[in-house]
C-alpha positions, 0 to 999 in steps of 0.5 A: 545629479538634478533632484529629477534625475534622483527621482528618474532613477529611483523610480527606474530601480523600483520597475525594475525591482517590481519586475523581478519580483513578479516574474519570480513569482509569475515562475513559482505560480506556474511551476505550481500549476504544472504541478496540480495539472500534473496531479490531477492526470495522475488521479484520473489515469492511474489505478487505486491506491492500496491506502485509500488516504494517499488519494485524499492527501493529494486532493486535499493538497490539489484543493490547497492551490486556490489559497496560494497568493504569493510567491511562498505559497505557491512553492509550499503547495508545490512541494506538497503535491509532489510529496502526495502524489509520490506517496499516491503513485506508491500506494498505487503500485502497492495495490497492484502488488497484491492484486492477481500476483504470480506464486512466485511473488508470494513465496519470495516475499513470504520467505523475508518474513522474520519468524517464517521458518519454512515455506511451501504451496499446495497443489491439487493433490494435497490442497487442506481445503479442496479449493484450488484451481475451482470457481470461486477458490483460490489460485495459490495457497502459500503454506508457511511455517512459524517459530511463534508456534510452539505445540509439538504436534505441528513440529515434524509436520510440513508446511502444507500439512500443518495448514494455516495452524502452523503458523500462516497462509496466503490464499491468493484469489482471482478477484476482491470479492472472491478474497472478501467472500473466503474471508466471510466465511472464515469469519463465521468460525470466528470464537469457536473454540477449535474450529476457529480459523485464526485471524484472516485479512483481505488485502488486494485479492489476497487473504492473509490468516494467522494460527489459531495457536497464536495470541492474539498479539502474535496473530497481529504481529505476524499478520503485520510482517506478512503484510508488509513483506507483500506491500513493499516497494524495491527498486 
């Protein structure tokens, strides 16, 4: 073969080479694209998240797509908005979880609870608080028993009757800031001796309280477990 014909074909192999490479790379970038128009739908269609830095993630890793040069980078920044944006579809529907749920989702998931022993709802007639059903109260009051507490004078008491003393309740509101207005209010009884409420947390339209006759790191504990009952996902 003439030293031309070398040269022709060497140079036929590199186009060649060159024409893979870019169109393998041309196919990560618009996968990429795909990726971040898809993203930033998600963002502008779906609701809030109930971890508002799921929302952020995603951004950041949107934003991330403008340093991408080559073909490595567009399959990183790929693989990271889909990670965020899961993550940012499963906040979502935790929030919707805990946003307006029916009774019978409080006391399912409440039940799951590891020290929960018995479980019960108020109605009209035996409601502690007077504030169910009425403007501003609440729409459930899920009851629930705890082995963390120990004093006797709760122990033939049922769940209702014991109130949140017992062990914890789930005060379920129409809107936030009904839930944010209770919790105020029990926050003013914060350090009051006998008259303190327990600890007690907004999440969604719900408020989560603990017994006042936990320690502190009992309270947070239990606290944690209800809430988490209430914010996880199943198939």
């Amino acid at each position: 073969m003439s030293s031309a014909r070398k040269q022709f074909a060497v140079i036929v192999c590199l186009m060649l080479a060159i024409s893979m490479l870019t169109g393998c790379g041309s196919e990560a970038k618009k996968e990429m694209q795909t990726a971040v128009s898809s993203a930033n739908e998600l963002i502008e269609k779906t609701g809030k998240p109930y971890d508002a830095a799921t929302k952020k993630n995603l951004e950041k890793a949107i934003a991330s797509a403008d340093g991408a040069k080559d073909d490595d980078a567009y399959v990183k920044v790929t693989k990271k908005v889909k990670t965020t944006a899961r993550a940012y579809q499963n906040s979502v529907k935790q929030l919707k979880q805990v946003t307006n749920p029916k009774e019978a989702f409080l006391i399912e998931r409440a039940k799951t609870v590891g020290t929960i022993t018995n479980v019960e709802t108020a109605t009209e007639e035996n409601d502690p608080n007077k504030l169910l059903g009425k403007s501003d109260g609440y729409t459930s009051y899920i009851a629930m028993k705890s082995s963390l507490v120990t004093d006797d004078y709760y122990k033939d008491m049922s769940p209702v009757e014991a109130g949140v003393n017992g062990g914890a309740v789930i005060e379920a509101y129409k809107t936030k800031k009904d839930a944010k207005a209770r919790e105020k209010y029990l926050a003013s009884f914060d350090g009051s001796g006998a008259l303190s409420s327990g600890s007690h947390m907004v999440i969604g339209t719900l408020v989560v309280r603990t017994s006042n006759e936990l320690t502190a790191t009992q309270q947070k504990e239990l606290e944690k477990n209800i809430i988490d009952a209430l914010i996880r996902l199943e198939d």
